[in-house]
C-alpha positions as CSV (number, residue, x, y, z in Angstrom):
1,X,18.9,0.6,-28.5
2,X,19.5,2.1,-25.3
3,X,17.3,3.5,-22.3
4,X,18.5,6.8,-20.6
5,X,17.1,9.4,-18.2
6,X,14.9,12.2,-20.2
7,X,15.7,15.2,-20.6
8,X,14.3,19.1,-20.7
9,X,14.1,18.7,-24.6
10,X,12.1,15.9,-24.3
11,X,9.1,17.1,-22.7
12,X,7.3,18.1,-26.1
13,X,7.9,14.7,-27.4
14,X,6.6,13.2,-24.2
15,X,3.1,15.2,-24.1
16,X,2.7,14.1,-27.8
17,X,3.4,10.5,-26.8
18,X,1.8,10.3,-23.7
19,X,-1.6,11.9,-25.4
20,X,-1.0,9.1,-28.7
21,X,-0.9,6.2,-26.6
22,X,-4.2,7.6,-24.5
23,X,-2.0,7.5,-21.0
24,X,-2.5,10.0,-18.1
25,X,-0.1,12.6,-17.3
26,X,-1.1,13.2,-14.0
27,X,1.8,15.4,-12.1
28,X,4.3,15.3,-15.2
29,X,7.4,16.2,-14.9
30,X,9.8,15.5,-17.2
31,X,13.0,14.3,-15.3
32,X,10.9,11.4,-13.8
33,X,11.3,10.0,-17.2
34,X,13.1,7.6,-18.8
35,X,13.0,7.0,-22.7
36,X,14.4,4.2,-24.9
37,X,16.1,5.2,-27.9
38,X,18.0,3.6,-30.8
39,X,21.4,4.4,-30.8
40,X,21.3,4.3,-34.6
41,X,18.7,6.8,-35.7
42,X,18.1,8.7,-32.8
43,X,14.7,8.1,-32.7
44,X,12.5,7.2,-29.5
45,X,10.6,4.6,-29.2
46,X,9.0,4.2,-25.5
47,X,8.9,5.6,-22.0
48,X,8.3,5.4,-18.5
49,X,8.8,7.0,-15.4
50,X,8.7,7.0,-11.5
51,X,6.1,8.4,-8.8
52,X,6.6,9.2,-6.2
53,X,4.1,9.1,-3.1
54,X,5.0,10.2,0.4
55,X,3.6,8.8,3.2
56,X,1.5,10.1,6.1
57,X,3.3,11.0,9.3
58,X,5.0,7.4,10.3
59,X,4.2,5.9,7.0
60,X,6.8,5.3,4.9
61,X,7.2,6.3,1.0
62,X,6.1,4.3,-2.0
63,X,7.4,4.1,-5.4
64,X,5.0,3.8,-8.7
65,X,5.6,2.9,-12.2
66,X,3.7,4.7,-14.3
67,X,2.8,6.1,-17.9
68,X,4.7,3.2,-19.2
69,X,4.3,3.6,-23.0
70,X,5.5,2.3,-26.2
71,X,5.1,3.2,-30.0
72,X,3.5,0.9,-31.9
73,X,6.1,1.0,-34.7
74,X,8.2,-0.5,-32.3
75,X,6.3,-2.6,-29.9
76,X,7.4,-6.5,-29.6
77,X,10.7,-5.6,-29.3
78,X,11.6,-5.6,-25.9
79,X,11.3,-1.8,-25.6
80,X,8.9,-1.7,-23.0
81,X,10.8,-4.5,-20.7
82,X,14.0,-2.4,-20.4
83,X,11.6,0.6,-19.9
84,X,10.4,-1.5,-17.0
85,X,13.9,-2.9,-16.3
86,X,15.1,0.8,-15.9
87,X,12.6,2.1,-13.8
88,X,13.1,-0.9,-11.9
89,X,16.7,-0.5,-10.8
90,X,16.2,3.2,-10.2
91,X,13.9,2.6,-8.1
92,X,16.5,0.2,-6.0
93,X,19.4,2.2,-6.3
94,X,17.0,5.2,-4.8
95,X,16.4,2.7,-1.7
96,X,13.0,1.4,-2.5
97,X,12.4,-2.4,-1.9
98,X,9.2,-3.0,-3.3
99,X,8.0,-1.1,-7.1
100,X,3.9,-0.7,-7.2
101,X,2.1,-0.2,-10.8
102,X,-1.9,0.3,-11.1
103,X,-2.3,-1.1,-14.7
104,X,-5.6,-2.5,-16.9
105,X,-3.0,-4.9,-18.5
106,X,-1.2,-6.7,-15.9
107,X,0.0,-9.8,-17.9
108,X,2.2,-7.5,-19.1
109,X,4.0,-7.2,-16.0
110,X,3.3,-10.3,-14.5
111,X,6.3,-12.4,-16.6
112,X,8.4,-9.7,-15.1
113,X,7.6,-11.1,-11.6
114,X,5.2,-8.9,-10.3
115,X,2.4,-9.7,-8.1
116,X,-1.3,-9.1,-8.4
117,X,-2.0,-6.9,-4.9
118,X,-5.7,-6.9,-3.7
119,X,-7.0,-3.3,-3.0
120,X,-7.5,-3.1,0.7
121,X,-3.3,-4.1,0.9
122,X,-2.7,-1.7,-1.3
123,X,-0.9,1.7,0.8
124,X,-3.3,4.7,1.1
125,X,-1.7,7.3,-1.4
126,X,-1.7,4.2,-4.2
127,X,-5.5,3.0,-3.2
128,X,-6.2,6.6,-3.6
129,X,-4.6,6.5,-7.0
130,X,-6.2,3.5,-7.8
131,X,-9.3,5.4,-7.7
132,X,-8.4,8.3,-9.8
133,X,-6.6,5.6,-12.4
134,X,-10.2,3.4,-12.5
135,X,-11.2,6.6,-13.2
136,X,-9.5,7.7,-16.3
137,X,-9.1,4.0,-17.8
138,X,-12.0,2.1,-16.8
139,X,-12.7,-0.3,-14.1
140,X,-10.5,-2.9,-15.3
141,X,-7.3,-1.0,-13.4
142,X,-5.5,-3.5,-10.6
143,X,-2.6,-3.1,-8.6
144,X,0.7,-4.8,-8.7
145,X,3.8,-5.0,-6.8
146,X,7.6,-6.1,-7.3
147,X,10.1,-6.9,-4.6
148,X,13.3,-5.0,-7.0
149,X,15.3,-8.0,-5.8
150,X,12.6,-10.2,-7.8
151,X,12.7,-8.9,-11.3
152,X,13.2,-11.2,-14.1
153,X,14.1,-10.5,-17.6
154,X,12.5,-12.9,-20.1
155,X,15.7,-13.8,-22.2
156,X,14.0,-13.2,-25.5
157,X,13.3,-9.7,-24.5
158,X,17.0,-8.8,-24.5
159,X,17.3,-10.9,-28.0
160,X,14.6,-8.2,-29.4
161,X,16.1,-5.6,-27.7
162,X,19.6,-5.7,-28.5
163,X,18.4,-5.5,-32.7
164,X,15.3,-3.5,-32.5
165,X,14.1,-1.9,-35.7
166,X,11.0,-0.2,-35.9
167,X,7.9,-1.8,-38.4
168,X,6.7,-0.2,-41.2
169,X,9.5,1.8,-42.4
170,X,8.7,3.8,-45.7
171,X,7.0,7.1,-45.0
172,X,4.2,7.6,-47.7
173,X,5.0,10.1,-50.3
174,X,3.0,13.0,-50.5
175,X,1.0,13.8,-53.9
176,X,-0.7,16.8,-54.8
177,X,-3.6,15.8,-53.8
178,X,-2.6,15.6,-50.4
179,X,-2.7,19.0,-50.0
180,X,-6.3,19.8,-52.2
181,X,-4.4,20.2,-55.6
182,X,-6.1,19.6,-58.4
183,X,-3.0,18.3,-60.5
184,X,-5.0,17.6,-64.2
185,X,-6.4,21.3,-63.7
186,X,-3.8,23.4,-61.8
187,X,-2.1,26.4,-63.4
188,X,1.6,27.5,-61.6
189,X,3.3,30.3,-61.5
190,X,5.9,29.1,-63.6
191,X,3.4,27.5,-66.4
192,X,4.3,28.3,-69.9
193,X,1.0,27.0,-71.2
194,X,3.4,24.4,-73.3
């Protein structure tokens, strides 16, 4: 399991994924992506990517992680912690100092050291976001933020990581029935009546 930069022949996947998991796709692009994927099958398994939001005359530019998202098949696995990991060191190797994400489930984060930020401290562009995120998920949407020097892996995370396999496995077979086949009463083209 590995997480890399998307790329142009991801978007499709992404817009499925993104609209599955119920997550807003407000100014997608693409290339602000970054997708885990195991090594193995080829298959992808979560997601997340940067925002950017320039500042006002004076005002300097913020950083947010966002549309952080991971398939259930493979959730508990420490997919969505290198997602975050990721994003994170981007971030810092693109000069930002502090990583902000408006979430409605910020335990999550919080083990990763980030920091509960009320409103009012928040920078304009990501209070304005707030709105718009309180918005599309409900009122339950806070604010967070993360010195990049400050984030902390939970060891077992890595453990997970390092042998993730996704749950569930089998795919269903399909019958005739699936597809509104009669099979006691169906004639074929092929039938010899034996």
């Amino acid at each position: 399991m590995y997480v890399r930069d998307a790329k142009n022949r991801d978007e499709a996947w992404l817009l499925d994924a993104i609209e599955q998991l119920g997550l807003d796709d407000v100014a997608f692009r693409s290339r602000d992506y970054v997708i885990a994927v195991d090594e193995e099958s080829n298959d992808r398994a979560g997601f997340g990517r940067l925002r950017l939001h320039r500042g006002d005359e004076g005002e300097e530019n913020r950083i947010e992680l966002t549309g952080i998202g991971v398939l259930p098949e493979w959730r508990d696995r420490g997919v969505g912690a290198h997602v975050v990991e990721r994003l994170v060191d981007t971030a810092a190797a693109d000069g930002f100092e502090t990583v902000y994400v408006l979430t409605d489930q910020p335990e999550y984060l919080t083990q990763f050291g980030f920091e509960r930020v009320d409103t009012d401290d928040l920078p304009p562009a990501l209070s304005d976001r707030l709105t718009e995120k309180r918005e599309f998920l409900g009122g339950g949407v806070v604010g967070l933020r993360l010195a990049v020097d400050d984030f902390e892996m939970p060891s077992r995370f890595r453990t997970a990581f390092k042998d993730a396999e996704p749950t569930g496995g089998d795919e269903p077979s399909e019958s005739a029935e699936d597809f509104g086949i009669d099979p006691d009463s169906a004639t074929y083209k092929y039938d010899t009546g034996r």
